[in-house]
Backbone as a chain_set.jsonl record, in Angstrom:
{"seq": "XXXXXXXXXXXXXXXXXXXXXXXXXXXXXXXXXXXXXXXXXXXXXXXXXXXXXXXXXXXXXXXXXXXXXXXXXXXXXXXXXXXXXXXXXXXXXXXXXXXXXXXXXXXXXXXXXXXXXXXXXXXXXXXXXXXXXXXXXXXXXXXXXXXXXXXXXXXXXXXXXXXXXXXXXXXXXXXXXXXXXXXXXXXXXXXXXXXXXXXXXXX", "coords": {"N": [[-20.445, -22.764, -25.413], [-22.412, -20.283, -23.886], [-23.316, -17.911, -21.291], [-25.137, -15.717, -19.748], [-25.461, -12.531, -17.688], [-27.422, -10.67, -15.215], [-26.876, -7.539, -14.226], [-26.669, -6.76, -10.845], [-26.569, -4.16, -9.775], [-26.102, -0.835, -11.2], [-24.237, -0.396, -14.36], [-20.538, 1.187, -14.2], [-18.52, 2.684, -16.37], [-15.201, 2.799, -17.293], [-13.042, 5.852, -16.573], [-11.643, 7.3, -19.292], [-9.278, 8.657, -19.302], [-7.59, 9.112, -17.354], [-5.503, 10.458, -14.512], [-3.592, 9.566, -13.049], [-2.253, 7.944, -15.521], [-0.69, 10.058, -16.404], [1.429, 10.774, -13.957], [2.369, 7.71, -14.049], [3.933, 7.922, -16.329], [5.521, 10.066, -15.352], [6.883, 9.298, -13.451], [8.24, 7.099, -14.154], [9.958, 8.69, -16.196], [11.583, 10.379, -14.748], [12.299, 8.309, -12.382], [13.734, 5.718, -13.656], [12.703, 2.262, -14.676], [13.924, -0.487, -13.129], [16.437, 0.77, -12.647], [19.106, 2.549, -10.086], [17.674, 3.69, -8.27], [15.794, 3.586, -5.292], [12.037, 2.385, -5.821], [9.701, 3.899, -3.782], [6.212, 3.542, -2.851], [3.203, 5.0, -1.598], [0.226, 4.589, -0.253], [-3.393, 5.953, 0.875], [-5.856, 3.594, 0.637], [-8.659, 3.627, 1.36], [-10.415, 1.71, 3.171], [-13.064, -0.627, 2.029], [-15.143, -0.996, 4.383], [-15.519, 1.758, 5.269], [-15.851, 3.329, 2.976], [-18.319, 2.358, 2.494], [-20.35, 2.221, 4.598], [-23.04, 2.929, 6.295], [-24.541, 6.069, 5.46], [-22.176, 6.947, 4.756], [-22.072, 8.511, 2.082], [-23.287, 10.103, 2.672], [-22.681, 12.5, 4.646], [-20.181, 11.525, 5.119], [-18.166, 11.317, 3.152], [-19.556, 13.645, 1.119], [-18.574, 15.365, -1.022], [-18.361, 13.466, -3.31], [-19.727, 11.148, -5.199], [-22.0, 8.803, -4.855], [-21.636, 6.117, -6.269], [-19.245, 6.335, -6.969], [-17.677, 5.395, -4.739], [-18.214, 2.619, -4.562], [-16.959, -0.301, -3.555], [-16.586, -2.192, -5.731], [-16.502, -0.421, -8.15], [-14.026, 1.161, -7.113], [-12.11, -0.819, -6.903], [-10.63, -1.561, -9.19], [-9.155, 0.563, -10.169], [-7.559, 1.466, -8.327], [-5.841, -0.586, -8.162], [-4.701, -0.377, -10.672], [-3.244, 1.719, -10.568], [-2.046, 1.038, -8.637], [-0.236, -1.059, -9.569], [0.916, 0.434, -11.837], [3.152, 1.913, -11.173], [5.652, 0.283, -11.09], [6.753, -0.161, -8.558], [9.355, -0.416, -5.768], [8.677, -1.176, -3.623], [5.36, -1.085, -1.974], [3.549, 0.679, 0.461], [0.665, 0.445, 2.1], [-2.11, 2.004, 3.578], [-5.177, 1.677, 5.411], [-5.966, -0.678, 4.497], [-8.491, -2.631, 3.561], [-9.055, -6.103, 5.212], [-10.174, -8.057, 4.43], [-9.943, -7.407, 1.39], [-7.298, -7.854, 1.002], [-6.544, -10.294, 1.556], [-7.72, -12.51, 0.406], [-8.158, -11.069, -2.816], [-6.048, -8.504, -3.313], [-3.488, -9.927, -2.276], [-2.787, -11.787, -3.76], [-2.664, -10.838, -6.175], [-0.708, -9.25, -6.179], [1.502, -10.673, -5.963], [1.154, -12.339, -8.394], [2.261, -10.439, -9.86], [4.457, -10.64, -9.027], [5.281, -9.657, -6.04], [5.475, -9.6, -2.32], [4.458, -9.778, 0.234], [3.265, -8.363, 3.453], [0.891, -8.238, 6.249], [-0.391, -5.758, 8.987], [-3.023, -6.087, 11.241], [-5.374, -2.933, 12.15], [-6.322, -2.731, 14.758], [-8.293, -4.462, 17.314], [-10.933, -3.798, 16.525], [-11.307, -2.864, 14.282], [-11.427, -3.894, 10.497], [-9.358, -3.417, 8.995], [-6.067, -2.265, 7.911], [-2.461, -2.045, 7.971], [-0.581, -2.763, 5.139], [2.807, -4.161, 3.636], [4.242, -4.443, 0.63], [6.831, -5.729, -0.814], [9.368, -5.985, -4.022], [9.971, -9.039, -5.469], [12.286, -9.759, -6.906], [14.208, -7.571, -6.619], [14.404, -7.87, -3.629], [14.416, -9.418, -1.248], [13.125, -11.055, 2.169], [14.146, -10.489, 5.228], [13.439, -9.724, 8.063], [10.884, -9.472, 10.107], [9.094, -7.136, 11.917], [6.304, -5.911, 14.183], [4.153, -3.582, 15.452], [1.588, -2.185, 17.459], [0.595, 0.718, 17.695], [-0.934, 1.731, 19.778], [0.343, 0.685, 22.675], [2.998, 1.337, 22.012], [5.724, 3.01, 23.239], [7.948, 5.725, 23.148], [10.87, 4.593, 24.019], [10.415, 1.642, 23.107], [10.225, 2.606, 20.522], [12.895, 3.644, 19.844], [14.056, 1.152, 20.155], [13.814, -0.256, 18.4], [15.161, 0.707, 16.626], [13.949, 2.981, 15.614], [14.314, 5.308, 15.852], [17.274, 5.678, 14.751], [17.092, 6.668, 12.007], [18.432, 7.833, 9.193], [17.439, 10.544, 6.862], [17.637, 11.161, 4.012], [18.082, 12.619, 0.738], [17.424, 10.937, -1.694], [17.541, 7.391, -1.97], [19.475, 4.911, -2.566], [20.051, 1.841, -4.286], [21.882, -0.756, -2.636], [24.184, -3.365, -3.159], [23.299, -6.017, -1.756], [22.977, -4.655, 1.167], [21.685, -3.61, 3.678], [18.114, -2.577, 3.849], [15.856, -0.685, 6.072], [12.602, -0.026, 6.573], [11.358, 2.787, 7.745], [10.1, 5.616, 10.036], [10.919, 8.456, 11.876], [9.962, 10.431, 12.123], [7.037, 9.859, 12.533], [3.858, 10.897, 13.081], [1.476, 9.87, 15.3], [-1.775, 7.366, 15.967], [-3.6, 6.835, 18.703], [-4.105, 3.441, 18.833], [-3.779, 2.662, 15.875], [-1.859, 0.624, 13.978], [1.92, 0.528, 13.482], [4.222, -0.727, 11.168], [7.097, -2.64, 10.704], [9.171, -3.263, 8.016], [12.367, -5.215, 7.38], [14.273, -5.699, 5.054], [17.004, -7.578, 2.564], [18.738, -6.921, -0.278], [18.54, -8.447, -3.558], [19.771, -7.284, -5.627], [22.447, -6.635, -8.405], [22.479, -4.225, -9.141]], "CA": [[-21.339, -22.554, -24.27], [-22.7, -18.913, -23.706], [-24.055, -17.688, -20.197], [-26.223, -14.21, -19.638], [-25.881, -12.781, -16.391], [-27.87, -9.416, -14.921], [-25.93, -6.865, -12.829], [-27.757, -5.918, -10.097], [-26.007, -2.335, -9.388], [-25.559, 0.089, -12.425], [-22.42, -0.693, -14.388], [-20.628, 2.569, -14.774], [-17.617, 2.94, -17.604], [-14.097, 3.2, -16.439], [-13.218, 6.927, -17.617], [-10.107, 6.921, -19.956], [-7.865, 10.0, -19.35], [-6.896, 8.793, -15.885], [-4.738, 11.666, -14.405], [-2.635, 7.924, -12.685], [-1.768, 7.925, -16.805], [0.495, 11.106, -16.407], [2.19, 10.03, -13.235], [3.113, 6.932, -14.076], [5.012, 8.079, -17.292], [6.59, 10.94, -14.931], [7.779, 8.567, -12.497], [9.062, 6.568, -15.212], [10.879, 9.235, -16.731], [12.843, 10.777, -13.577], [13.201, 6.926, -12.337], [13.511, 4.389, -14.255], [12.437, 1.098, -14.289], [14.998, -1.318, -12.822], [17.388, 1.714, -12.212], [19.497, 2.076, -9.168], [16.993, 4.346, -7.548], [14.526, 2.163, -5.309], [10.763, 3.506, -6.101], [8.252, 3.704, -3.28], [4.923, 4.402, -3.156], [2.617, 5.132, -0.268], [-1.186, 4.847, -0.465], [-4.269, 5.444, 1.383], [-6.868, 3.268, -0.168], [-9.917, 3.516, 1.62], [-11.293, 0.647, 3.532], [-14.415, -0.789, 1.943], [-15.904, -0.829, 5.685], [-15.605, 3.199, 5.466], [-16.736, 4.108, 2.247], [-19.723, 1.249, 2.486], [-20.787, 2.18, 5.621], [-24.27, 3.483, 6.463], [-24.653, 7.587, 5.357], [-20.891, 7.783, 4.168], [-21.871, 9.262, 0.924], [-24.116, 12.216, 2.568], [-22.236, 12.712, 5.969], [-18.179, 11.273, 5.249], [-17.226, 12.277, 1.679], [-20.606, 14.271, 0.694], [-18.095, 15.768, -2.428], [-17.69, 11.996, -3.393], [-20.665, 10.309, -5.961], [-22.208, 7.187, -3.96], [-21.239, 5.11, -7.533], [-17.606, 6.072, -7.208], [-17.178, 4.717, -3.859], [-18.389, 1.704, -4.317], [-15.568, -1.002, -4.161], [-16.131, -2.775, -7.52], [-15.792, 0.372, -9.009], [-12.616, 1.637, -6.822], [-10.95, -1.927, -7.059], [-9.723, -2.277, -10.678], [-8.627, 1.438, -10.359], [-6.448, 1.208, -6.762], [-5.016, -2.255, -8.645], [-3.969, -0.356, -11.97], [-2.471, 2.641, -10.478], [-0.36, 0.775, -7.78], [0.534, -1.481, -10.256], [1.326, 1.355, -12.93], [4.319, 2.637, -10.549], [6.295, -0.811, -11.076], [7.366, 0.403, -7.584], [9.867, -1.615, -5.086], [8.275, -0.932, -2.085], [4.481, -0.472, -1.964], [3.089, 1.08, 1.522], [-0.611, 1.102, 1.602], [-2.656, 2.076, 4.434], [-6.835, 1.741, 5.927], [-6.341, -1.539, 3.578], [-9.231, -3.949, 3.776], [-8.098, -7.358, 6.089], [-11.171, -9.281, 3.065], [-9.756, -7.48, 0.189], [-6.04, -8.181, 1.273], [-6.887, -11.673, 1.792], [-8.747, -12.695, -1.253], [-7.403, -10.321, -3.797], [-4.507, -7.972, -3.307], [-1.895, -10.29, -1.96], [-3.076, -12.69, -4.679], [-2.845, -9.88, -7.635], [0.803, -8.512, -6.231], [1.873, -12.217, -6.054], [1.036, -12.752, -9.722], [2.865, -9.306, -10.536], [6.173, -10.224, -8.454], [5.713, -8.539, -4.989], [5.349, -10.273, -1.648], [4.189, -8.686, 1.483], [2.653, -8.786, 5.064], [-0.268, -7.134, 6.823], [-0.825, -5.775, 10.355], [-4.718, -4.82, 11.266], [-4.832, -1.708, 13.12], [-6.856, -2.735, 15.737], [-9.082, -5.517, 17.1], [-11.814, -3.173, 16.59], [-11.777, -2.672, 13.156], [-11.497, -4.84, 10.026], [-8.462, -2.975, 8.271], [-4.465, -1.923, 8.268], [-0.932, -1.119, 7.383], [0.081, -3.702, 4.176], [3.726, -3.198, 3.04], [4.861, -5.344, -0.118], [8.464, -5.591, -1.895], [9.404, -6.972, -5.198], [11.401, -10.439, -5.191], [13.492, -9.736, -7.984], [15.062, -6.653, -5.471], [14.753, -7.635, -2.409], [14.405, -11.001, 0.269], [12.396, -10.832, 3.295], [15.011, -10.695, 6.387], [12.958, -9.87, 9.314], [9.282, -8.679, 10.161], [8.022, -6.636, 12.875], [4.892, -5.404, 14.047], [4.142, -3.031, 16.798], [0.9, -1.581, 18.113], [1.048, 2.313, 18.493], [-1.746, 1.792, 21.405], [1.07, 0.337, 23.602], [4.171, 1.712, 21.584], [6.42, 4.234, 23.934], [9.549, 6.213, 22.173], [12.105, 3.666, 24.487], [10.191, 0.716, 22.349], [10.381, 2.514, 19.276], [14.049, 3.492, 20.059], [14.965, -0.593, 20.645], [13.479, -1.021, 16.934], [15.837, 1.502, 15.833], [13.312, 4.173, 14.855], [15.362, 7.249, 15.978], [18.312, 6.026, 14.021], [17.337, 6.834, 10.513], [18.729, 8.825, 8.355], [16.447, 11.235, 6.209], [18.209, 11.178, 2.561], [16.881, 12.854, -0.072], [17.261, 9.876, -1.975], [18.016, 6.586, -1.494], [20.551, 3.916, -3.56], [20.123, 0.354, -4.138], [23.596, -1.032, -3.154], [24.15, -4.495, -2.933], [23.539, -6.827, -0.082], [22.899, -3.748, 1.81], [19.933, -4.21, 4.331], [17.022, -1.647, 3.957], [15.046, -0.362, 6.99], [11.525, 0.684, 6.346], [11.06, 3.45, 8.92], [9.993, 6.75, 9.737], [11.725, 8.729, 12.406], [8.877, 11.729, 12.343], [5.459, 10.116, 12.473], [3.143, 10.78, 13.892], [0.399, 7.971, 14.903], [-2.962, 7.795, 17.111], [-3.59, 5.491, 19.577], [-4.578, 2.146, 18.112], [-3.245, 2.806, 15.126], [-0.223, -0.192, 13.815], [2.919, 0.883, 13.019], [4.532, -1.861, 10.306], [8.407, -1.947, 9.874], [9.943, -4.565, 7.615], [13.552, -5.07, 6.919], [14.522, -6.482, 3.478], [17.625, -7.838, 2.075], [18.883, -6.547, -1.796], [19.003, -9.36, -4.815], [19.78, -7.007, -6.904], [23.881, -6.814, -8.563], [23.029, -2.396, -9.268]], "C": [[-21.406, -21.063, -23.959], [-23.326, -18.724, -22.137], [-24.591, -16.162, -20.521], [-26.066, -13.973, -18.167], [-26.515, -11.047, -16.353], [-27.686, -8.811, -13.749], [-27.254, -6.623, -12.356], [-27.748, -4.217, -9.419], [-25.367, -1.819, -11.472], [-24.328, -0.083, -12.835], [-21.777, 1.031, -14.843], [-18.536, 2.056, -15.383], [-16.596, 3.414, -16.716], [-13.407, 4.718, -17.318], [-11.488, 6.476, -18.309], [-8.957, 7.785, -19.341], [-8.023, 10.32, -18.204], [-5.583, 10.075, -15.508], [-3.337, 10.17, -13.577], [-1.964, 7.785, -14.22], [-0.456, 8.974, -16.337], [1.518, 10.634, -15.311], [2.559, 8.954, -13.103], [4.09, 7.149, -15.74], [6.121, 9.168, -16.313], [7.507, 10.076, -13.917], [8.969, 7.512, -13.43], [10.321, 7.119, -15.668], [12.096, 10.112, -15.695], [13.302, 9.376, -12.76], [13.014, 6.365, -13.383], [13.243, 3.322, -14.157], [13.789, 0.355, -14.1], [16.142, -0.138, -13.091], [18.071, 1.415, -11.161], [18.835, 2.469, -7.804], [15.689, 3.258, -6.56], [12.951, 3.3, -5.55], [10.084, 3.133, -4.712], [7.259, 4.329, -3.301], [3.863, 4.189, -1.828], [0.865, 5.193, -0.591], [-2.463, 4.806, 0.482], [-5.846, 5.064, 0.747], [-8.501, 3.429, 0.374], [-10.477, 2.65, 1.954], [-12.654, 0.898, 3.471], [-15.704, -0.086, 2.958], [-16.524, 0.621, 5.538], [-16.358, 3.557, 4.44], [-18.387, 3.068, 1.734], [-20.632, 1.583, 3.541], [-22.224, 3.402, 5.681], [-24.698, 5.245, 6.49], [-23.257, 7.729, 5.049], [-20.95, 8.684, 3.19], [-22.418, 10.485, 1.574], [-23.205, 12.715, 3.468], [-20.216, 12.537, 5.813], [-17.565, 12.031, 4.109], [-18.893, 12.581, 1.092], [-20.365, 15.089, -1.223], [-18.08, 14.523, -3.131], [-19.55, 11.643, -4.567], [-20.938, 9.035, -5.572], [-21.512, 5.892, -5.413], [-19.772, 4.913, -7.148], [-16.992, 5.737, -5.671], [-17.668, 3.336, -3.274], [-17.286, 0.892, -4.861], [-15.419, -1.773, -5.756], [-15.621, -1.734, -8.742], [-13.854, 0.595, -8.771], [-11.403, 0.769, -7.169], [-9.639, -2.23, -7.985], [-8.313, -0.772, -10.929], [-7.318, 2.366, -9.169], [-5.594, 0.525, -7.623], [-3.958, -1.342, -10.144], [-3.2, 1.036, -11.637], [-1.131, 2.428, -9.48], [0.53, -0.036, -8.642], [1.845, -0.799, -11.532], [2.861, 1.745, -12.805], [5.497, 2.249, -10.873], [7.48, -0.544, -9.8], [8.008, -0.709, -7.019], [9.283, -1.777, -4.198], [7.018, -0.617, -2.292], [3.633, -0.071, -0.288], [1.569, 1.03, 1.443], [-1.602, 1.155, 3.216], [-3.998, 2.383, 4.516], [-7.073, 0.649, 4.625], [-7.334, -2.746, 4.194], [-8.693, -5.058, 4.117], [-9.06, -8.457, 4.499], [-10.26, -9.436, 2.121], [-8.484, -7.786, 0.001], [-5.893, -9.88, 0.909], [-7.25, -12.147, 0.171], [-8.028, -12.164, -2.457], [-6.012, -9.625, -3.818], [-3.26, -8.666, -3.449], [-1.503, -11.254, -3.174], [-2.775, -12.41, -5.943], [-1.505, -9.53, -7.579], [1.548, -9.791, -6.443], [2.068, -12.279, -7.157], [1.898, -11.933, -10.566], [4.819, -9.066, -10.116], [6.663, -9.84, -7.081], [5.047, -9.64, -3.92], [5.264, -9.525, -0.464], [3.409, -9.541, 2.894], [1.776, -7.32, 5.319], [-0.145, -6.894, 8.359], [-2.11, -4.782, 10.601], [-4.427, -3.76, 12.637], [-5.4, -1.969, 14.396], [-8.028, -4.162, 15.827], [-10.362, -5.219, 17.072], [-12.354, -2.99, 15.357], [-11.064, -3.721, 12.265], [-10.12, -4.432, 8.656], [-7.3, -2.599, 9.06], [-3.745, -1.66, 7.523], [-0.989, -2.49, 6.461], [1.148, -3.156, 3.571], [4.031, -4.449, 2.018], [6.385, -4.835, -0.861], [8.447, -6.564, -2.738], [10.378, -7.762, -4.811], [12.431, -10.437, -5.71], [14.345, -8.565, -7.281], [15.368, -6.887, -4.26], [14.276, -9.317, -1.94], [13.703, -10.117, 1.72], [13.948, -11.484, 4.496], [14.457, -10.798, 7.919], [11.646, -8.51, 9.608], [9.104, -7.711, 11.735], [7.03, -5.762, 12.928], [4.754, -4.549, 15.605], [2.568, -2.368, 16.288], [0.959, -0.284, 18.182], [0.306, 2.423, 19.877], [-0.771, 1.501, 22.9], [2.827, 1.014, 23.528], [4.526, 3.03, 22.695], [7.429, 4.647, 22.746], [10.51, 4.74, 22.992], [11.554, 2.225, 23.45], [10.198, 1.351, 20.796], [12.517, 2.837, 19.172], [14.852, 2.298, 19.818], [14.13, -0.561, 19.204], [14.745, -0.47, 16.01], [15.337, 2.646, 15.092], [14.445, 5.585, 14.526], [16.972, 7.317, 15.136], [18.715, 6.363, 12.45], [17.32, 8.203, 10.089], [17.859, 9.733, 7.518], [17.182, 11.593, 4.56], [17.398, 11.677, 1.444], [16.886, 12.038, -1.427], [18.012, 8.555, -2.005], [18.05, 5.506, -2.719], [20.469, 2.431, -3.478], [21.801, 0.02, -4.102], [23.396, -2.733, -2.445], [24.31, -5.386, -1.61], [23.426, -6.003, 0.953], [21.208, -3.891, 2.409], [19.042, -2.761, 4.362], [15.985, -2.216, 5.036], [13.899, 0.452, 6.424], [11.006, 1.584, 7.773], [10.523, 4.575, 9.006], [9.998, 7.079, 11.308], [10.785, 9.934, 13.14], [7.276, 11.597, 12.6], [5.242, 10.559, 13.275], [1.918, 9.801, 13.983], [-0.272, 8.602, 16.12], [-2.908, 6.699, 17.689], [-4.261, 4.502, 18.296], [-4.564, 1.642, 16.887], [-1.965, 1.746, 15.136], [0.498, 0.257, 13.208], [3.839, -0.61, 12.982], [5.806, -1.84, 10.078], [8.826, -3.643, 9.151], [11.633, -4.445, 6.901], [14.091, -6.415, 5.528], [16.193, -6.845, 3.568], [17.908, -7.264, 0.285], [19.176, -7.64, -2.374], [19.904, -8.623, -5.588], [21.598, -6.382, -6.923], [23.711, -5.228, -8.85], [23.64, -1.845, -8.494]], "O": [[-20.303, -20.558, -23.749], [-23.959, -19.733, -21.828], [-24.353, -15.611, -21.596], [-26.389, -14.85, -17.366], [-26.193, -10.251, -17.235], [-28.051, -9.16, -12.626], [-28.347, -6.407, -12.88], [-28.563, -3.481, -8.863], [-24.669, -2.27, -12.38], [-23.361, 0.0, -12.078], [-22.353, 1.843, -15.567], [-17.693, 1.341, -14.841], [-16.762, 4.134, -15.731], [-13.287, 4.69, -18.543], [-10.599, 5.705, -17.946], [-7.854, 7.371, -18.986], [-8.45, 11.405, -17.81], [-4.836, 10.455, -16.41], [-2.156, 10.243, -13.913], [-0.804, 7.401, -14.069], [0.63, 8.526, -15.966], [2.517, 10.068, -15.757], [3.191, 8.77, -12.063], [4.918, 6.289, -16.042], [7.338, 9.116, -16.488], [8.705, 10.276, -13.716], [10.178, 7.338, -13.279], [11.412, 6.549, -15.664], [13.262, 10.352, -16.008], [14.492, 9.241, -12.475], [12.006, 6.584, -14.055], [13.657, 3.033, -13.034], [14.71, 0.583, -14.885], [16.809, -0.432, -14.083], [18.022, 0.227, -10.844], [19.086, 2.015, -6.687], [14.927, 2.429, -7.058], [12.861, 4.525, -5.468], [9.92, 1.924, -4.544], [7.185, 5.501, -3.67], [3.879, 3.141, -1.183], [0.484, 6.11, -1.319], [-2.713, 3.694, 0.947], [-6.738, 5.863, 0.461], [-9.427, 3.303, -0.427], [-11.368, 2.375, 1.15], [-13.362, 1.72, 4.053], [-16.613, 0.713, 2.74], [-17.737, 0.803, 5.636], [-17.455, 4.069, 4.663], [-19.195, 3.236, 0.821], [-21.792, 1.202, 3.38], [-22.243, 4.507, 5.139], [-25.162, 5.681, 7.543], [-22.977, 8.928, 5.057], [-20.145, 9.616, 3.168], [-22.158, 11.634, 1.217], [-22.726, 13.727, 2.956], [-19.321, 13.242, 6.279], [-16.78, 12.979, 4.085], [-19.439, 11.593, 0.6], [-21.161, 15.297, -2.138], [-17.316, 14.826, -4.048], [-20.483, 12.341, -4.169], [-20.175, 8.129, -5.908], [-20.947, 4.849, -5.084], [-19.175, 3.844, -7.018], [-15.776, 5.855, -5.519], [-17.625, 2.944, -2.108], [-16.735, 1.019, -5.955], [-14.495, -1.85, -6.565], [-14.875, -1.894, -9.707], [-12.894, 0.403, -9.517], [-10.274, 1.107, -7.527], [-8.511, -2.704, -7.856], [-7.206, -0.826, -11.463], [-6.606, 3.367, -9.246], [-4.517, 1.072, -7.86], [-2.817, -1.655, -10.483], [-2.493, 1.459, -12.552], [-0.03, 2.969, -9.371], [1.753, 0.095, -8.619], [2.945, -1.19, -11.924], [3.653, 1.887, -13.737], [6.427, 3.041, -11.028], [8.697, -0.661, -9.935], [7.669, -1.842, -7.359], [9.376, -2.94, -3.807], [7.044, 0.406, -2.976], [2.946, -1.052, -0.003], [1.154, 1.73, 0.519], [-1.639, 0.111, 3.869], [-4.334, 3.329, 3.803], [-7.997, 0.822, 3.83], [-7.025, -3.563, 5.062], [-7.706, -5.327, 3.433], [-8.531, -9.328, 3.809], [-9.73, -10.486, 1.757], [-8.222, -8.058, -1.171], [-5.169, -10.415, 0.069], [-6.791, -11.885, -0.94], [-7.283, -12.933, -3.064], [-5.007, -10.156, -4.291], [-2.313, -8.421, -4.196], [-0.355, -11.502, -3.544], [-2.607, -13.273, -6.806], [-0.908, -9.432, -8.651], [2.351, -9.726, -7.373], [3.274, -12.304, -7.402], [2.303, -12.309, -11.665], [5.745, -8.31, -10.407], [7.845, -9.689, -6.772], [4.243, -10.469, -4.347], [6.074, -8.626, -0.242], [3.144, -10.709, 3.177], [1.832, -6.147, 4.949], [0.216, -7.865, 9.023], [-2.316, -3.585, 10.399], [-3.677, -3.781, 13.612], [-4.869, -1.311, 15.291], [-8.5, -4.752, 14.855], [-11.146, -6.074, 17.485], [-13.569, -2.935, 15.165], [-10.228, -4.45, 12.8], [-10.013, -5.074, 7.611], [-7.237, -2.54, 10.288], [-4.015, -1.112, 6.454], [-1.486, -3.438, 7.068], [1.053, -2.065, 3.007], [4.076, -5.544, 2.58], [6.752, -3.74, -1.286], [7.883, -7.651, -2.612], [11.349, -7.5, -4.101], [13.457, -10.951, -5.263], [15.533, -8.788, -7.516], [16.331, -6.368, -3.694], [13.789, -10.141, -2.713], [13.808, -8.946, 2.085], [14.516, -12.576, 4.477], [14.824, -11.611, 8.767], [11.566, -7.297, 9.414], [8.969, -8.501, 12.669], [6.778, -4.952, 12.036], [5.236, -4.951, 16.664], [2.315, -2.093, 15.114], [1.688, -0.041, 19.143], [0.744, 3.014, 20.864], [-1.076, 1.982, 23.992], [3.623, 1.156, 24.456], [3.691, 3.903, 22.932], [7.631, 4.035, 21.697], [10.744, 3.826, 22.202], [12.541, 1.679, 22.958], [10.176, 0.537, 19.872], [13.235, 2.172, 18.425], [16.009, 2.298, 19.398], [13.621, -1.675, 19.325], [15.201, -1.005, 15.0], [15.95, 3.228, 14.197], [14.966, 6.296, 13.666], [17.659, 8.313, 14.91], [19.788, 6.382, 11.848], [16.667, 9.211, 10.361], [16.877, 9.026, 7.745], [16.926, 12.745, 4.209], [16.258, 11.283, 1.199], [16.263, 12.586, -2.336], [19.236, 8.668, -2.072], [17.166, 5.249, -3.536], [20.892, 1.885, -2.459], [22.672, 0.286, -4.93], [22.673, -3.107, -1.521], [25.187, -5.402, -0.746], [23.811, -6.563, 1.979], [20.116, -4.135, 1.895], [19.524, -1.855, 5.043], [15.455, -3.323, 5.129], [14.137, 1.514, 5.848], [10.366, 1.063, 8.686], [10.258, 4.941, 7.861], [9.358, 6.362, 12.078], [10.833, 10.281, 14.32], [6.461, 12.5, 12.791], [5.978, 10.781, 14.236], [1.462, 9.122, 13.063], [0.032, 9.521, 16.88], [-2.289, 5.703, 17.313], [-4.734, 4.816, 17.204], [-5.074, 0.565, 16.58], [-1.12, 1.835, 16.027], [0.07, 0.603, 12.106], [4.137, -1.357, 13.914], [6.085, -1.032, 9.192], [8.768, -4.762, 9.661], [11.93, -3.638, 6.021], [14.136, -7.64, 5.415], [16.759, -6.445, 4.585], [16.856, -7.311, -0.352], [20.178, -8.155, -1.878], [20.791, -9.208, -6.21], [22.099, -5.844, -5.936], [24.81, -4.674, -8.837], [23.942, -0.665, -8.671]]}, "num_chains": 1, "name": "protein.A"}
């Protein structure tokens, strides 16, 4: 059985000699895969909403090619560079609530990694998504805060102010990892995502 189908937007060629190629062999080669080092990786992907939205190409990113910010293009090439990392921890922020839904959680799932979302606002249609791999880590306990309402005495009672700043950090067993940060800074209405893991892993 054969089908035929006819795009209706220009298909454009994924280029080869991805500069995501080099950095994921360098990350490779100062960590290692399944080392004792944990990897994270932090990303801001670009909610659809933003780079779809009515005059983004002349007016938001004007340096930008209307082709290359369209999501079918960006999708496959977000997906193969977070994947590339084989990171423990992936951070990703201004992530689509659709493409989260539908795809992402569905694609990290299939690859090992298990996560949670919080949208930034009830205003807009994106947020913070943090995933961890299963084979490292267990889900222990979620929270979610607001920065629109967040004070320091509520980030204090999370334990913000008590982390350490290491310039790198050791998988040790059964040892609970805090996802935190001690220095942001954040805008109103903006969510700030912390999740605390558990270690599987015997390194």
């Amino acid at each position: 059985m054969s089908a035929e189908y006819t795009s209706k937007t220009r298909i454009i060629p994924c280029p080869i000699d991805l500069p995501m190629n080099t950095r994921h062999q360098l990350a490779n080669e100062y960590f290692p895969n399944n080392s004792n080092y944990i990897r994270l990786i932090s990303y801001n992907i670009l909610a659809n909403g933003y780079a779809s939205s009515t005059g983004a190409g002349e007016n938001i990113y004007p340096y930008c090619s209307q082709d290359y910010l369209q999501h079918d293009y960006r999708k496959p090439l977000v997906l193969k560079e977070i994947l590339g990392y084989h990171a423990d921890i992936i951070s990703l922020q201004e992530c689509d609530i659709t493409f989260y839904e539908r795809e992402l959680s569905l694609i990290l799932k299939a690859n090992g990694y298990l996560g949670d979302f919080q949208i930034k606002s009830d205003r807009v249609r994106e947020g913070e998504a943090i995933f961890y791999r299963t084979d490292r880590f267990m889900l222990s306990t979620t929270t979610e805060l607001s920065t629109s309402i967040v004070t320091r005495s509520k980030l204090e009672h999370y334990g913000f102010s008590m982390l350490a700043q290491p310039a790198s950090l050791h998988l040790n067993k059964r040892q609970p990892l805090a996802i935190q940060n001690n220095n942001k800074k954040v805008r109103s209405n903006e969510s700030c995502h912390s999740m605390q893991t558990r270690s599987q892993s015997s390194s």
